[in-house]
C-alpha positions in Angstrom: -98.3 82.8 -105.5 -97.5 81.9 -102.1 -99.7 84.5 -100.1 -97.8 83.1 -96.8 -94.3 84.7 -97.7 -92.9 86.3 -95.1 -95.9 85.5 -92.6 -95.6 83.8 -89.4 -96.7 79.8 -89.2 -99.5 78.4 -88.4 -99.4 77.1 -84.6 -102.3 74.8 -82.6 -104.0 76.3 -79.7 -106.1 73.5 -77.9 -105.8 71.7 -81.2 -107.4 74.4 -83.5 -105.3 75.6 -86.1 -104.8 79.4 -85.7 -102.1 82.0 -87.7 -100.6 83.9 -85.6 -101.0 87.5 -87.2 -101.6 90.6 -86.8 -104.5 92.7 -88.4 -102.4 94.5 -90.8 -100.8 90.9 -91.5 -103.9 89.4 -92.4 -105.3 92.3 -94.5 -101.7 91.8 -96.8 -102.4 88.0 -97.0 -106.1 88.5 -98.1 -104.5 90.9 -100.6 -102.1 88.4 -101.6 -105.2 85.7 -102.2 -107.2 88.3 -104.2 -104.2 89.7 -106.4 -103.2 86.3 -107.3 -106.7 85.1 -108.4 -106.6 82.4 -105.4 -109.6 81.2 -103.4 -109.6 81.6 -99.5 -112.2 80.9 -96.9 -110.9 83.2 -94.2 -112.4 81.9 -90.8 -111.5 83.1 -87.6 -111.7 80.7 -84.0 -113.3 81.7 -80.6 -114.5 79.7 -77.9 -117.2 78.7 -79.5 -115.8 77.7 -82.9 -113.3 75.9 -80.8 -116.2 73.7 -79.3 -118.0 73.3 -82.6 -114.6 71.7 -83.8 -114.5 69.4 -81.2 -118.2 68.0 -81.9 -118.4 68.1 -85.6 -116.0 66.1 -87.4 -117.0 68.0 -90.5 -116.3 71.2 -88.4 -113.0 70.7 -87.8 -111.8 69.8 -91.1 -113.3 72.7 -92.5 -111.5 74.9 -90.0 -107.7 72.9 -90.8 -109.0 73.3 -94.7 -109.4 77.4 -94.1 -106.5 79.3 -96.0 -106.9 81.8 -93.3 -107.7 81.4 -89.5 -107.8 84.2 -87.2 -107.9 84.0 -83.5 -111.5 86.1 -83.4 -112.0 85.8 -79.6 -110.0 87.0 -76.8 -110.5 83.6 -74.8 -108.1 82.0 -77.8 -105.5 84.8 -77.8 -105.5 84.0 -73.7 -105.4 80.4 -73.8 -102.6 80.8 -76.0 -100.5 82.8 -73.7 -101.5 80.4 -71.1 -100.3 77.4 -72.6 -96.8 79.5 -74.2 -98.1 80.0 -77.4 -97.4 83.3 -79.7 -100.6 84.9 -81.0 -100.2 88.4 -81.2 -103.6 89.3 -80.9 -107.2 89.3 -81.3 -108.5 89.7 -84.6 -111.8 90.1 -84.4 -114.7 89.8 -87.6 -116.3 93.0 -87.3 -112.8 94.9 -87.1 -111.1 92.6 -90.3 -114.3 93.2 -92.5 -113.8 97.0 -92.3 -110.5 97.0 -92.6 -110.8 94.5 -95.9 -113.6 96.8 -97.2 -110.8 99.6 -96.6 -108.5 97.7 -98.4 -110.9 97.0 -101.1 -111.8 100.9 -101.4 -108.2 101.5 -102.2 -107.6 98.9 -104.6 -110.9 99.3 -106.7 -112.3 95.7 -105.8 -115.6 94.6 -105.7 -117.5 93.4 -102.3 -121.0 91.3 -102.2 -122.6 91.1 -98.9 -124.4 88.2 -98.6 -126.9 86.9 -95.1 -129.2 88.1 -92.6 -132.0 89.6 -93.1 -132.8 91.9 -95.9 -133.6 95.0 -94.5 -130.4 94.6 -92.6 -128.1 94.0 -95.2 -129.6 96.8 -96.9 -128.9 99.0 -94.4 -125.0 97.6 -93.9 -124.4 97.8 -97.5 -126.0 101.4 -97.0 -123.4 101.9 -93.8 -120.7 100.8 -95.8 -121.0 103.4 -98.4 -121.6 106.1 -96.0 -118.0 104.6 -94.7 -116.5 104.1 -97.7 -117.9 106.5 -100.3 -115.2 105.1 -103.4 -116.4 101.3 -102.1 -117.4 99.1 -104.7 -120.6 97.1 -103.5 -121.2 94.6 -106.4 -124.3 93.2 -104.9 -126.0 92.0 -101.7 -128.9 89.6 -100.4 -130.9 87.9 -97.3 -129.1 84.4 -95.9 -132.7 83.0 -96.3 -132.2 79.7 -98.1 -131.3 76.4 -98.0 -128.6 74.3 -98.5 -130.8 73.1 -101.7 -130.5 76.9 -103.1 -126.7 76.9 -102.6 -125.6 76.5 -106.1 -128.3 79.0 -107.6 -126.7 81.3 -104.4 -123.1 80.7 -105.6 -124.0 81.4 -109.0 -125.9 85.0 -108.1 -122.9 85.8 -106.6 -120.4 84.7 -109.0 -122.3 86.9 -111.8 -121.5 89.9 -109.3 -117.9 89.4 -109.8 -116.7 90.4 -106.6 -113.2 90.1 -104.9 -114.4 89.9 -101.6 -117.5 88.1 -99.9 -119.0 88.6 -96.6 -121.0 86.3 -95.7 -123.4 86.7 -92.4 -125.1 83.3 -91.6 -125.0 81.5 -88.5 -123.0 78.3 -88.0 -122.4 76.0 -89.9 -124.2 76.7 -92.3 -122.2 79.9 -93.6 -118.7 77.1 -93.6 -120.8 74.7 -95.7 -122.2 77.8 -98.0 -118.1 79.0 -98.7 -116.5 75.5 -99.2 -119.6 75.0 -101.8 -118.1 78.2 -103.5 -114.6 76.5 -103.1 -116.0 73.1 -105.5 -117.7 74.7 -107.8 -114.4 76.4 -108.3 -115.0 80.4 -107.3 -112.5 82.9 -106.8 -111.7 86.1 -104.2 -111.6 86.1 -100.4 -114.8 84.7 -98.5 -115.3 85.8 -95.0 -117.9 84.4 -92.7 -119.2 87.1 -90.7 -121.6 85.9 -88.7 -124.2 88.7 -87.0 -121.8 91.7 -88.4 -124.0 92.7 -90.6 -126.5 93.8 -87.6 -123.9 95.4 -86.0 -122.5 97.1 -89.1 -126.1 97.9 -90.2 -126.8 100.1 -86.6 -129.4 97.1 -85.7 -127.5 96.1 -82.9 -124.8 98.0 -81.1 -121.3 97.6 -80.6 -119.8 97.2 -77.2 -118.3 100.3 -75.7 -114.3 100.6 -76.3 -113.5 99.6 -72.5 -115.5 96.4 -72.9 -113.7 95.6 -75.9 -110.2 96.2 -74.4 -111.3 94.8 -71.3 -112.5 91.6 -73.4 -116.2 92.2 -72.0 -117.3 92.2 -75.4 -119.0 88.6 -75.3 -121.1 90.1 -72.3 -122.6 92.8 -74.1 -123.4 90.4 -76.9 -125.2 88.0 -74.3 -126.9 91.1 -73.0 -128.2 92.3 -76.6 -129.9 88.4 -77.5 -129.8 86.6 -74.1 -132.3 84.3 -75.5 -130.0 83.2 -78.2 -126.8 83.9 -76.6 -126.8 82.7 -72.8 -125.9 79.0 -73.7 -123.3 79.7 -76.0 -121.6 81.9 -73.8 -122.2 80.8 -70.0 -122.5 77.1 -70.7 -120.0 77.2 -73.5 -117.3 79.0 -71.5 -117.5 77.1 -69.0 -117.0 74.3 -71.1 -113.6 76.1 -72.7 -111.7 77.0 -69.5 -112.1 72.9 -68.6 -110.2 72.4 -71.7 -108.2 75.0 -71.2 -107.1 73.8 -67.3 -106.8 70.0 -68.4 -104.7 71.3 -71.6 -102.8 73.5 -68.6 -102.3 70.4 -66.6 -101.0 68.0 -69.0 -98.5 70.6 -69.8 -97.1 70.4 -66.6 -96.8 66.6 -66.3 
């Protein structure tokens, strides 16, 4: 089955690979991959994915390997228009898991939440029922294990039979966890969601709609965990719009 009939190619935004749909676009692909008993590691680029591509050779591969790549941050989806390249628009993780878990509601499939802490995805998977009263939650559990544990992980998980995994670890170590469910051969759509779950769960808040529109959304993050979050976002942003102006300038020459 070729889940990208019909869908827009992939295009390069200051060299990561991103496809250039919309929501609704993605959600049919993703429904594609599951109906056709496919794998997928659905990934989606920001600014600071874009930087963790350019220092880890492992990184980027991963991302090019991805059978789905959103542009999850508003700084790619503006860089793109920059430089003259079509991406519709943001698609961003929190939004594209509800609207898979929608999706999955509908069509009777199986999620598995799997990261973070476990009283917090307890109370996301709880959340998501609230949401989604017919969803199907095959199973969740914490992120806390090591890369040593990841086959007796992929295994727990397997047993669930889910169509669609969600899985809230922090970089890279939620790429390396879904390409080990890609060798030992798994099935269904695998989502890295990063902190969602804490948002999803009501542990941390969202930012208001007009930050979100106005693409403020990164500064109430920063403003929720500055500890964790001020060098990704004020020394790693800075670090993006240099790439972006050189990638600017040698367009012009």
């Amino acid at each position: 089955m070729d889940y990208r009939s019909n869908l827009p190619e992939r295009v390069e935004v200051l060299g990561a690979p991103i496809d250039p749909w919309t929501m609704e676009e993605t959600v049919e692909a993703t429904d594609r991959i599951v109906s056709g008993g496919l794998f997928a590691h659905l990934i989606g680029v920001n600014a600071d994915k874009l930087l963790q591509m350019r220092d880890d050779p492992w990184m980027d591969a991963c991302v090019r390997r991805c059978e789905v790549v959103n542009a999850d941050g508003a700084s790619m989806v503006m860089a793109a228009e920059r430089l003259g390249v079509a991406v519709p628009e943001r698609v961003a993780g929190v939004d594209l898991m509800r609207e898979l878990c929608a999706l999955a509601e509908r069509k009777g499939r199986p999620v598995y939440l799997l990261g973070a802490k476990a009283e917090v995805v307890t109370k996301a998977a709880e959340a998501l029922m609230r949401d989604f009263p017919a969803l199907r939650i095959a199973g969740y559990r914490d992120g806390y294990f090591g890369e040593d544990e990841f086959d007796r992980v992929v295994e727990q998980v397997a047993d669930a039979g889910p169509a669609i995994v969600f899985v809230g670890i922090t970089s890279p170590k939620k790429e390396r966890l879904i390409e080990r469910f890609r060798e030992l051969g798994a099935k269904g759509a695998f989502m890295g969601v990063g902190g969602t779950f804490d948002v999803v769960s009501g542990c941390i808040p969202r930012a208001p709609m007009w930050m979100q529109r106005a693409n403020l959304e990164w500064l109430f993050r920063m403003a929720q965990e500055p500890r964790r979050l001020v060098k990704r976002y004020v020394v790693g942003n800075a670090r993006f719009f240099r790439i972006l102006r050189e990638a600017e300038r040698a367009q012009r020459r």
